[in-house]
C-alpha positions as CSV (number, residue, x, y, z in Angstrom):
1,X,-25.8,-9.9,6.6
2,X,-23.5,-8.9,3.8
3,X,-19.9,-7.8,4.3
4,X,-17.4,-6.3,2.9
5,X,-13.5,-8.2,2.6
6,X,-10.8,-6.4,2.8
7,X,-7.6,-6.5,1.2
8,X,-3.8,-5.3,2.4
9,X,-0.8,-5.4,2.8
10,X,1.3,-8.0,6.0
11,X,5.0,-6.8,5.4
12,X,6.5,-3.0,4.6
13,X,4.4,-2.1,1.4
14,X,5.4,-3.2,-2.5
15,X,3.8,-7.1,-1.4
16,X,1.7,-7.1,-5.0
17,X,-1.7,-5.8,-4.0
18,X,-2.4,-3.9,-7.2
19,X,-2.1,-7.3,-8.9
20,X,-4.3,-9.4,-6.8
21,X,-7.2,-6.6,-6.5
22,X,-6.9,-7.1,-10.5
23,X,-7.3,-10.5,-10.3
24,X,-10.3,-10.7,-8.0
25,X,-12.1,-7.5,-9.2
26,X,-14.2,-9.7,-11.3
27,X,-15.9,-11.2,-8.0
28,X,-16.8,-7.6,-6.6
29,X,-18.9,-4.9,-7.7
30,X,-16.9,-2.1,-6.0
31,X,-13.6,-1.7,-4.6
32,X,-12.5,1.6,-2.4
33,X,-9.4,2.5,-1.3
34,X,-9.4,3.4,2.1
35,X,-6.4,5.0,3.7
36,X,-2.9,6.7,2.0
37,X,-2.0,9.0,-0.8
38,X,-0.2,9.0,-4.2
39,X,3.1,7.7,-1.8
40,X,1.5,4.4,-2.9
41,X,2.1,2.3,-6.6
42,X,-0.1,-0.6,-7.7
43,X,1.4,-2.5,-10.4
44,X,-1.1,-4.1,-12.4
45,X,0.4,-6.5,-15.6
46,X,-2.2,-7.8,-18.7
47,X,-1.8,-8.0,-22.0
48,X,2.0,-7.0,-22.0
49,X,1.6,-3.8,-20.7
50,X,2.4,-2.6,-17.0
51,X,0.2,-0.1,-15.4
52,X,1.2,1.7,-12.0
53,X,-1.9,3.2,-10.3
54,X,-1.3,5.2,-7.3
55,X,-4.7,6.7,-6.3
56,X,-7.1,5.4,-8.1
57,X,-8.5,1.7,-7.1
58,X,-6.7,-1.1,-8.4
59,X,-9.9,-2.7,-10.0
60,X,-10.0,0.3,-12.7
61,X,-9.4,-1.7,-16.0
62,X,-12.1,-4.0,-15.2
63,X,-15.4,-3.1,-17.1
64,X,-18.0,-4.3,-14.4
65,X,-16.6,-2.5,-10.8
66,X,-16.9,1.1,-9.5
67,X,-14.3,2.7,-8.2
68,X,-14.2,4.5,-4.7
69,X,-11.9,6.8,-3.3
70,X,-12.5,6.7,0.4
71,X,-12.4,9.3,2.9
72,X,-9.1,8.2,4.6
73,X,-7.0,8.9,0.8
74,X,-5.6,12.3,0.4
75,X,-5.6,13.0,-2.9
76,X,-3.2,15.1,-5.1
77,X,-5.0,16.6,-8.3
78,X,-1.7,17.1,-10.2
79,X,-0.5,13.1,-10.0
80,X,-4.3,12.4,-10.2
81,X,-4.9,14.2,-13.6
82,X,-2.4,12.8,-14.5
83,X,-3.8,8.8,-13.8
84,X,-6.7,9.6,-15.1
85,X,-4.8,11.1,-18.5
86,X,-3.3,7.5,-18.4
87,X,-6.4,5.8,-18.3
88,X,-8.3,7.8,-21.0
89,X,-5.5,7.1,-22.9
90,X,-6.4,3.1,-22.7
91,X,-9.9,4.2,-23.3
92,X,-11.3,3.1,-19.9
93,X,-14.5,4.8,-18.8
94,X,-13.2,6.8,-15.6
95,X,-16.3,9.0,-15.1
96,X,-19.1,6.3,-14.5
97,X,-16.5,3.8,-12.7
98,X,-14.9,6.2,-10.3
99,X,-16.2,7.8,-7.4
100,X,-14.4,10.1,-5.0
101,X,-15.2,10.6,-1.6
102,X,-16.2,14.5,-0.4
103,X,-14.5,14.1,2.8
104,X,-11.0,12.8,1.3
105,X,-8.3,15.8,1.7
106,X,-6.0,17.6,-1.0
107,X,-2.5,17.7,-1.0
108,X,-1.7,21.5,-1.5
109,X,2.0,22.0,-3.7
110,X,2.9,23.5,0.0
111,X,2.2,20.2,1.6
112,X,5.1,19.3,-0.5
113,X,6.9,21.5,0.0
114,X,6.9,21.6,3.7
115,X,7.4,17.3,3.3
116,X,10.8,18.5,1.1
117,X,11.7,21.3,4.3
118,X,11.0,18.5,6.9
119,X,13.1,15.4,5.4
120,X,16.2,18.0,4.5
121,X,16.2,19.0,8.3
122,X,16.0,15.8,9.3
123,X,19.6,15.3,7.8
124,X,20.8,11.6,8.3
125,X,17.7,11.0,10.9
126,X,15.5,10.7,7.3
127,X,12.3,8.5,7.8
128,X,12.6,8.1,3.6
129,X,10.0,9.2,2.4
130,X,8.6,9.8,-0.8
131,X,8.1,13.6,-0.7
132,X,4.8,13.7,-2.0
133,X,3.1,15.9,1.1
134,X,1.3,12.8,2.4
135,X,2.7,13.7,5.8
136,X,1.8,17.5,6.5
137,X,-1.4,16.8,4.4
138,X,-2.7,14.6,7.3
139,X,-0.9,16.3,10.3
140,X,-3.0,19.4,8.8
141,X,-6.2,16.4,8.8
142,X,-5.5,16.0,12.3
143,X,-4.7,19.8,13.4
144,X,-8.0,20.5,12.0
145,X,-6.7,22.8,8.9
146,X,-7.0,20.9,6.0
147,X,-8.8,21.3,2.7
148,X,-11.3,18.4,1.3
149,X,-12.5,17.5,-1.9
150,X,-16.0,19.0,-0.7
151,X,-14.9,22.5,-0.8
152,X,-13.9,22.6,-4.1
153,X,-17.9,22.7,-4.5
154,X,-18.2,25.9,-2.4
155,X,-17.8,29.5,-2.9
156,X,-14.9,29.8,0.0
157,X,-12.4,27.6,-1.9
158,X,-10.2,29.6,-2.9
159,X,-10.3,31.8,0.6
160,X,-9.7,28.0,2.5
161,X,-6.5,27.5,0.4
162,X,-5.3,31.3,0.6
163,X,-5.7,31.1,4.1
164,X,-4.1,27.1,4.6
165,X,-1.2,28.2,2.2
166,X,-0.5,31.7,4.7
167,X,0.2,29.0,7.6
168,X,2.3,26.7,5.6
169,X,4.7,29.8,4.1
170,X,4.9,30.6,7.8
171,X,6.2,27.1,8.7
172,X,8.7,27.2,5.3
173,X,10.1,30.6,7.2
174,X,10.8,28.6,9.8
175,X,13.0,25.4,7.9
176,X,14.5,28.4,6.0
177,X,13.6,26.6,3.0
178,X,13.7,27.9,-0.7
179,X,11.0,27.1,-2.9
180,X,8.8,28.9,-6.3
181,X,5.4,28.7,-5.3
182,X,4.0,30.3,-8.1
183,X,5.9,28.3,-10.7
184,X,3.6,24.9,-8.7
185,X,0.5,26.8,-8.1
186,X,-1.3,27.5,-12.1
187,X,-1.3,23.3,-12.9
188,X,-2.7,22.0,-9.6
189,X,-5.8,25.0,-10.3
190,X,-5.7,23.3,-13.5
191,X,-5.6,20.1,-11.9
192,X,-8.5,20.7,-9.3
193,X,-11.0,22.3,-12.8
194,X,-10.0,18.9,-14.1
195,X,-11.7,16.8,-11.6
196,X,-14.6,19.0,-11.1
197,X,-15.9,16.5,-14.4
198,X,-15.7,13.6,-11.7
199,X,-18.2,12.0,-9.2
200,X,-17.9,13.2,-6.1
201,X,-20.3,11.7,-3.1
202,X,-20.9,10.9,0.4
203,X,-19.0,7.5,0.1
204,X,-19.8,6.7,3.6
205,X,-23.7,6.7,2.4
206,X,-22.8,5.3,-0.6
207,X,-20.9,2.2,0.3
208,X,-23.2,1.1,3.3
209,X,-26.6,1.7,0.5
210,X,-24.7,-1.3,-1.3
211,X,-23.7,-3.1,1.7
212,X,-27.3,-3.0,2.7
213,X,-28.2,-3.7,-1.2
214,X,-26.2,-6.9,-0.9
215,X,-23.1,-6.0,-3.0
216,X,-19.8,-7.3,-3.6
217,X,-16.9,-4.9,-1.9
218,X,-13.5,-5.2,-1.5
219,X,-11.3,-2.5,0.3
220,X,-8.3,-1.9,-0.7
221,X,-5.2,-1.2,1.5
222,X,-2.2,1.0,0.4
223,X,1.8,0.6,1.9
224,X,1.8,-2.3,4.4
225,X,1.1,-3.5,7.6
226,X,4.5,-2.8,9.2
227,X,4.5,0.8,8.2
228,X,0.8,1.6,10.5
229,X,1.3,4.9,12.0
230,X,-0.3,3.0,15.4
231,X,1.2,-0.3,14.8
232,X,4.5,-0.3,12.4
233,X,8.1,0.7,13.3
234,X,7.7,4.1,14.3
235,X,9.0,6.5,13.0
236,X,10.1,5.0,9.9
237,X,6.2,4.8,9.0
238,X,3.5,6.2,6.8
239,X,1.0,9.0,8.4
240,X,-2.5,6.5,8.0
241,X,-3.8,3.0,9.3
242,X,-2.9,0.7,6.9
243,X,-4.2,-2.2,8.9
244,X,-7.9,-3.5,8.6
245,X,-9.0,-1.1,10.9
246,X,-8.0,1.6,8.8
247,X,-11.2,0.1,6.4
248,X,-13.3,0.9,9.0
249,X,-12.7,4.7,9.6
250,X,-11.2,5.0,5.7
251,X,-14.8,4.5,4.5
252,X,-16.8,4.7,7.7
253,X,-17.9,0.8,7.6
254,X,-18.8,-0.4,11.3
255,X,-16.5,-3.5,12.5
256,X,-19.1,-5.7,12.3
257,X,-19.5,-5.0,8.1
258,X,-15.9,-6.3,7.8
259,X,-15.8,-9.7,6.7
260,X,-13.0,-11.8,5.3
261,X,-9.8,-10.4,5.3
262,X,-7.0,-10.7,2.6
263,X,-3.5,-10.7,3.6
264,X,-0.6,-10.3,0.3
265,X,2.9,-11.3,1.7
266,X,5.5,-11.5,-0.3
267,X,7.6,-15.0,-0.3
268,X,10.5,-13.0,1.3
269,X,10.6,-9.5,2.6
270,X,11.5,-5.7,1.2
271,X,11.5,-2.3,2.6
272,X,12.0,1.3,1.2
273,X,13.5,3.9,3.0
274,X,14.8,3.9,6.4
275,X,14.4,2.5,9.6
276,X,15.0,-1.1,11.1
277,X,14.4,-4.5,9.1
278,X,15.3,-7.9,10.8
279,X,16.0,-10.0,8.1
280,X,17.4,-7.7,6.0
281,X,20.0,-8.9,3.6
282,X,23.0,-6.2,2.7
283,X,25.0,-8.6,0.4
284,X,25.4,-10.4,-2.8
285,X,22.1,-12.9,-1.5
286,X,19.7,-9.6,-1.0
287,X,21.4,-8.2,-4.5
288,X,20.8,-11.0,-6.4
289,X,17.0,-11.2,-4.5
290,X,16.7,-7.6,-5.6
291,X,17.7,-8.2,-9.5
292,X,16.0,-11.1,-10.0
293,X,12.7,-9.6,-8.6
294,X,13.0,-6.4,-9.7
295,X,13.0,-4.7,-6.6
296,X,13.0,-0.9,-7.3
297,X,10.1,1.5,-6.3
298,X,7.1,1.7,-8.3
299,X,6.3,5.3,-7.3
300,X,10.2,6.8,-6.2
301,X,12.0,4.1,-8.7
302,X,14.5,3.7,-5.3
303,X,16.3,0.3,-4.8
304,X,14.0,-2.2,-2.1
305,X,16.3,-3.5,0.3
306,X,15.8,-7.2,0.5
307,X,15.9,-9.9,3.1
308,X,14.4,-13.3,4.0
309,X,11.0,-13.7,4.9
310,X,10.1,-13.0,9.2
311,X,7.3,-15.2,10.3
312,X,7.2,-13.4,13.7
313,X,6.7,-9.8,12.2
314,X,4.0,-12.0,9.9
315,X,2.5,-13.5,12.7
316,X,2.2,-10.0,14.4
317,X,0.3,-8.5,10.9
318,X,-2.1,-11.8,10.7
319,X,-3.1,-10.9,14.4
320,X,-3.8,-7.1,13.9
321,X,-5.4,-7.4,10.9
322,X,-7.4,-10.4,12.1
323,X,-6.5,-12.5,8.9
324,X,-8.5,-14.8,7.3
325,X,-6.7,-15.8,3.9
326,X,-3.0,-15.8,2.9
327,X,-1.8,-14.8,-0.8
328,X,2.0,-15.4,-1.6
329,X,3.7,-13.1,-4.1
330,X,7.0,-13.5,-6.0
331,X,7.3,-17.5,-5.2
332,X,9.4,-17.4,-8.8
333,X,12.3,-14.7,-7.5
334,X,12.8,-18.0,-4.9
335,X,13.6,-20.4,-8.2
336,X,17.2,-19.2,-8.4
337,X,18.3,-19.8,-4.7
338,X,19.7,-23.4,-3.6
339,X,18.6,-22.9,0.3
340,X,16.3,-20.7,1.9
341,X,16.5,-19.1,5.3
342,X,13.1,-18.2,7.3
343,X,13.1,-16.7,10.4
344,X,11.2,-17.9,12.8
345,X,12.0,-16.4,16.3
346,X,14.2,-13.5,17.6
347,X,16.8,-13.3,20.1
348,X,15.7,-9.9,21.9
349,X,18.0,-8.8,24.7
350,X,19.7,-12.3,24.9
351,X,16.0,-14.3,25.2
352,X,14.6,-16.4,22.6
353,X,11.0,-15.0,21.6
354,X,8.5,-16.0,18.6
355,X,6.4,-12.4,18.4
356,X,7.4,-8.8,17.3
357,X,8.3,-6.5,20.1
358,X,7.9,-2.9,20.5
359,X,11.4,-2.3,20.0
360,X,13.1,-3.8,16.6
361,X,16.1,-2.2,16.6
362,X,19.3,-4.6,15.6
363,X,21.0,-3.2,18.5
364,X,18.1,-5.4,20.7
365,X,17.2,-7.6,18.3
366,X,18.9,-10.6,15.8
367,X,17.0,-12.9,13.8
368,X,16.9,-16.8,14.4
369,X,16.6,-19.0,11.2
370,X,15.6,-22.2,9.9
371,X,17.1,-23.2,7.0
372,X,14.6,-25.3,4.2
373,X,15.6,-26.8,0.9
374,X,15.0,-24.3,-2.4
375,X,13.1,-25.2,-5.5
376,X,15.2,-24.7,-8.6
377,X,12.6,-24.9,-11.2
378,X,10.7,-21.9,-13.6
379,X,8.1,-21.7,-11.9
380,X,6.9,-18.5,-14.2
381,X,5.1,-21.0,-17.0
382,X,3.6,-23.0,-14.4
383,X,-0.4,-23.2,-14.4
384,X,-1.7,-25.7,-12.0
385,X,-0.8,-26.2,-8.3
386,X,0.1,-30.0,-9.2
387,X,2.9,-28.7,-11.1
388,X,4.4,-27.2,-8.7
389,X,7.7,-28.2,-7.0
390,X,7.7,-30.4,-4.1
391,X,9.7,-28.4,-2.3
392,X,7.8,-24.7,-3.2
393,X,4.5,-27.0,-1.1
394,X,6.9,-27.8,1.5
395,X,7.5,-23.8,2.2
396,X,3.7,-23.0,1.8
397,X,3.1,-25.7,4.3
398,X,5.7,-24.4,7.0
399,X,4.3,-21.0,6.6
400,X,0.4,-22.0,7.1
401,X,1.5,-24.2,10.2
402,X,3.6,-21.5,11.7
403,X,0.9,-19.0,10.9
404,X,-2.0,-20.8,11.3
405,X,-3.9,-19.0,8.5
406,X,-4.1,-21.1,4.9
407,X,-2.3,-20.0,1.9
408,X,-5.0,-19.7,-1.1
409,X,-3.0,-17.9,-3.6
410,X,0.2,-18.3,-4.8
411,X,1.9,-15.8,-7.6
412,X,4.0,-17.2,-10.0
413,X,5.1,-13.7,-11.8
414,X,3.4,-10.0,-12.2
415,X,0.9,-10.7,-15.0
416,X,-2.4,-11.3,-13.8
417,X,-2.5,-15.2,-15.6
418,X,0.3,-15.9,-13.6
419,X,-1.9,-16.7,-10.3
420,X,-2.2,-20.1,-8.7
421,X,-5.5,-21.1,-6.8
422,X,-4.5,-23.1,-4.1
């Protein structure tokens, strides 16, 4: 029976997905994003040039794979028009190669707004997020309101978003909140003509037909395991499932069609926005982490925080998302730093534990470490896994014991040669 992997995200989002869907895209014939919105931002790095894709699949510039835009994305034509004004630009062939799912809902420039009204009333209680109406777009998927890519096809479009937008001015009464709808309203219109040129389709048909037809899939997660509406550190988390189940209901593929499963760690850890992080580093050690790797937002341009990397909140991701492979990202920010710290169990309310609890707040919970011996070598030139530092095999080997899942790739830098088969 053929199955489809899956690919996503162990830590708090930003772990390098975007590169490694690039890199394996030439092993599948489709890939599909399954869950999230535009909040997300996929750096992809070839030929000099970086690329940052936020709804559209990160297997795009490859000449060979479709492109599928599941049912659990919510789309927003503005930012999407805008991707795809990106991509013609390059000259890549977006309307044979990308496919969007009928069911997959449209942010409306209210659902902004009412994100804006609900983070400014939140005052220092902010979740930090990135404004971009991911929120209210699927609180209006849940409350049964919402507007989907399907409708645009019908006759009652217009009368589903007059009548959507009448709720969410109510709500902006409410927050007291001052917006100019009409100044948003003429280019998302424009926006939504725009992608009437594209494919859209039953993607739930379409991607068990190949399933069946014995093709090569690979689903691609958005934002990171940690941040799982179900699962993360609520409520400093993203509206969707970001964990491997999320495949499932993202692109309505039965648990039993999911077959291995990709984890991307990065080989410390980041967060954006708010909300707890236990290793987190607030001093010169996370500021030099977060200069030497570049750690600013690929969508919001905001400064990661930084911190070493947690094995238990790993441990806790591998389990959920029933893990099969590891991929290690960023192993070259490591270079500069003499020592490394890993934690490896938590001291929650005075007990010594090895697994994430339900409450990580760093009024219940520190961090225990285990210091190991850096590698203080380029590793950004380096090609083969023989080359690499004694000491870099040393921390890929602590992790796969302590995890119990092998390491298969390790990243040496963003461009796509950069990648080390283990």
């Amino acid at each position: 029976m053929n199955k489809a992997d899956v690919l996503l995200g162990l830590q708090w989002g930003d772990e390098g997905k975007g590169k490694i869907v690039d890199v394996l895209t030439p092993a599948y014939d489709i890939i599909a994003r399954f869950q999230g919105g535009p909040n997300a931002g996929h750096t992809l790095e070839f030929n000099g040039i970086k690329h940052v894709l936020h709804t559209i699949p990160s297997g795009i510039f490859h000449p060979t794979a479709v492109n599928v835009v599941g049912n659990g994305v919510v789309i927003d034509p503005v930012i999407f028009k805008k991707e795809l004004d990106a991509l013609a630009a390059l000259k890549v062939d977006v309307k044979s190669k990308l496919m969007i799912s009928r069911r997959a809902h449209l942010i409306l420039p209210t659902h902004r707004l009412l994100d804006a009204a609900s983070e400014a009333s939140k005052g220092k209680n902010k979740i930090g997020s990135t404004l971009k109406g991911i929120g209210p777009t699927y609180m209006d998927k849940t409350g049964r309101n919402g507007l989907r890519i399907g409708d645009i096809e019908t006759k009652e479009f217009k009368e589903k978003y007059d009548a959507l937008v009448e709720k969410h001015k109510q709500l902006l009464s409410y927050h007291n909140f001052e917006y100019n709808l009409a100044e948003l309203e003429p280019t998302w219109f424009e926006a939504i003509d725009y992608l009437k040129q594209l494919q859209f389709v039953d993607t739930e048909h379409y991607v068990n037909n190949a399933i069946k037809a014995g093709k090569k899939i690979l689903a691609e997660g958005a934002q990171g395991s940690l941040l799982d509406i179900d699962f993360g550190s609520y409520p400093f988390v993203t509206s969707s499932n970001t964990i491997c189940a999320g495949a499932c209901n993202g692109l309505g593929i039965a648990p039993n069609r999911i077959g291995n499963v990709i984890g991307i760690f990065k080989a410390y850890c980041t967060r954006v926005g708010s909300g707890p992080f236990p290793t987190e580093l607030d001093n010169p050690i996370g500021e030099k982490m977060r200069q030497i790797g570049r750690e600013f937002g690929s969508t919001t341009g905001r400064p990661r925080r930084t911190g070493w990397l947690d094995i238990p909140a790993l441990k806790y991701a591998i389990t959920i998302n029933g893990v099969t492979e590891l991929m290690m990202m960023k192993a070259d920010v490591l270079s500069d730093f003499e020592s490394l710290d890993i934690c490896t169990h938590y001291l929650h309310n005075g007990k010594k534990i090895d697994y994430l609890p339900y409450n990580i707040d760093p009024k219940y919970l520190q961090p225990v470490y285990t210091t190991v011996k850096g590698w203080s070598v380029d590793l950004t030139g380096v090609t083969d896994k023989g080359k690499l530092p004694k000491e870099l095999m040393d921390y890929i080997k602590f992790i796969e014991k302590e995890t119990e899942t092998p390491i298969t790739i390790v990243s040496v830098g963003p461009d796509r040669t950069q990648t080390i088969r283990m």
